[in-house]
Each structure stands twice: as C-alpha cells, then as structure tokens.
VEXVEX-63482 format. One line per 4 residues: their letters; for each residue x, y, z of C-alpha. Coordinates in steps of 0.2 Angstrom, whole numbers, plus 2048, in hexadecimal, padded with zeros to 3 digits. Each point is the difference from the previous one (the first is absolute). Layout:
// VEXVEX-63482
a = X Y Z; ... $
This chain:
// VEXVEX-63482
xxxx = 422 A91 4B1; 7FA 7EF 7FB; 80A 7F0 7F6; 7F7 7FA 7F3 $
xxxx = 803 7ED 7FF; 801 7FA 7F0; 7F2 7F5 7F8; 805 7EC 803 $
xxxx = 809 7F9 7F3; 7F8 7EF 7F6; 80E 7F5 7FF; 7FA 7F3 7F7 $
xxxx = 7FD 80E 7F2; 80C 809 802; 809 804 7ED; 80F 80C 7FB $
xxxx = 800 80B 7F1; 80F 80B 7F8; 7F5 811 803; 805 80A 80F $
xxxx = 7F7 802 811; 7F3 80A 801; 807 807 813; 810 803 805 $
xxxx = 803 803 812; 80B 80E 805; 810 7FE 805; 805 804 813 $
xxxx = 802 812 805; 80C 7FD 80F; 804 7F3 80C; 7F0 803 80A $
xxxx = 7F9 7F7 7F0; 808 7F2 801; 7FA 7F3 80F; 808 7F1 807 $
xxxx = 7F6 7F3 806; 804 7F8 812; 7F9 7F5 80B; 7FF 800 813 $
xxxx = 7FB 7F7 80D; 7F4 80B 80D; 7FB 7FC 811; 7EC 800 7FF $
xxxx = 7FD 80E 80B; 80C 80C 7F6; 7F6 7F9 7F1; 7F0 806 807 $
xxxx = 808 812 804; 805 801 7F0; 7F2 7FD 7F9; 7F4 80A 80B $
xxxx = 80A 80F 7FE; 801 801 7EE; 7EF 7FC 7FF; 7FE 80E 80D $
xxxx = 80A 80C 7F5; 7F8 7FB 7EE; 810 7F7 7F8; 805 7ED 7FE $
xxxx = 80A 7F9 80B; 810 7FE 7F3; 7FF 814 7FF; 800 802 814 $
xxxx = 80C 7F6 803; 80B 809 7F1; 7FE 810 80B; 802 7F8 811 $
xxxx = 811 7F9 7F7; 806 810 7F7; 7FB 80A 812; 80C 7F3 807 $
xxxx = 80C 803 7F3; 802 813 804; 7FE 7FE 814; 811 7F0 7FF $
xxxx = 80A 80A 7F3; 812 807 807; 7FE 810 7F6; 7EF 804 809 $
xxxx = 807 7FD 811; 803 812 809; 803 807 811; 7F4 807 80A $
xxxx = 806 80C 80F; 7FA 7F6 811; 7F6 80E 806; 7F5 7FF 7F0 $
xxxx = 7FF 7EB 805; 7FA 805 813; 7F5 80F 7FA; 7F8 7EF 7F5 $
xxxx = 802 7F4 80D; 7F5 80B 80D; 7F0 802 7F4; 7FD 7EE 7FF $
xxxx = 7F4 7FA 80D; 800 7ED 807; 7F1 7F5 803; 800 804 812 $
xx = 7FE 813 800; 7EF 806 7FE $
C-alpha cells in the first residue's frame, strides 16, 4: 500500500475561508495507528544492515526495524519466557553443526 503525499502547500498564498475541508482524515483505529517519532544514533555498519535487509525484503527501513523491535519485544517479555526440558535443549544443541565439521 502506498502514502500519497499531499500536494505542497504555497505559503505565500495560502487564504482561509469559513467553508469546511474538503478531506477529513480518519481518525486512528488502534494504537498501531498512532507513531512516535524517535531518533537514534546507529553505528554505520548496522545502518548498512538495516538497510540492505529491508531492501532485500521489500519494506522501508522504519517498517524493518518496527518488526525487528516488536520480535524483540515478544522474545525480552517475562510472560513469554517458558521452560524447556534439558533433554529437548541437547536434542537442539546436537543438530547444530560448527564451522569445523565438514
């Protein structure tokens, strides 16, 4: 889905009336519609990243790093935490190859 941009706005002619607007924007559905702007300072090569992978999987970078955060989220949460028998964790463990083996 594509944001239109609105058209640019003359300033120096700009003039107000008493007649209503011709668009009114919808009002926020849920919280998910409302976004707060923030500002952080990346190393370069996380910049890159981010912006390779996006690009590689179609989105902007402000959307892949909202899911990268929201994946966070659900991984650092205390109610998503659970135990795992060890045997499960060694059964996991043992399919993972290192570099060495081949």
């Amino acid at each position: 889905m594509t944001e239109q941009q609105p058209d640019p706005v003359d300033m120096d002619n700009l003039t107000f009336g008493d007649g209503s607007m011709d668009v009114v924007l919808p009002a926020p559905s849920g919280p998910d519609d409302i976004k707060v702007p923030r500002s952080y300072r990346l190393p370069v090569d996380l910049d890159q990243w981010i912006t390779r992978t996006a690009a590689a999987r179609g989105q902007k970078p402000s959307d892949f790093v909202r899911d990268m955060l929201r994946l966070a989220r659900s991984v650092l949460e205390p109610e998503n935490d659970r135990q795992v028998s060890m045997a499960d964790v060694l059964r996991a463990l043992a399919t993972v190859h290192t570099h060495d083996a081949a």
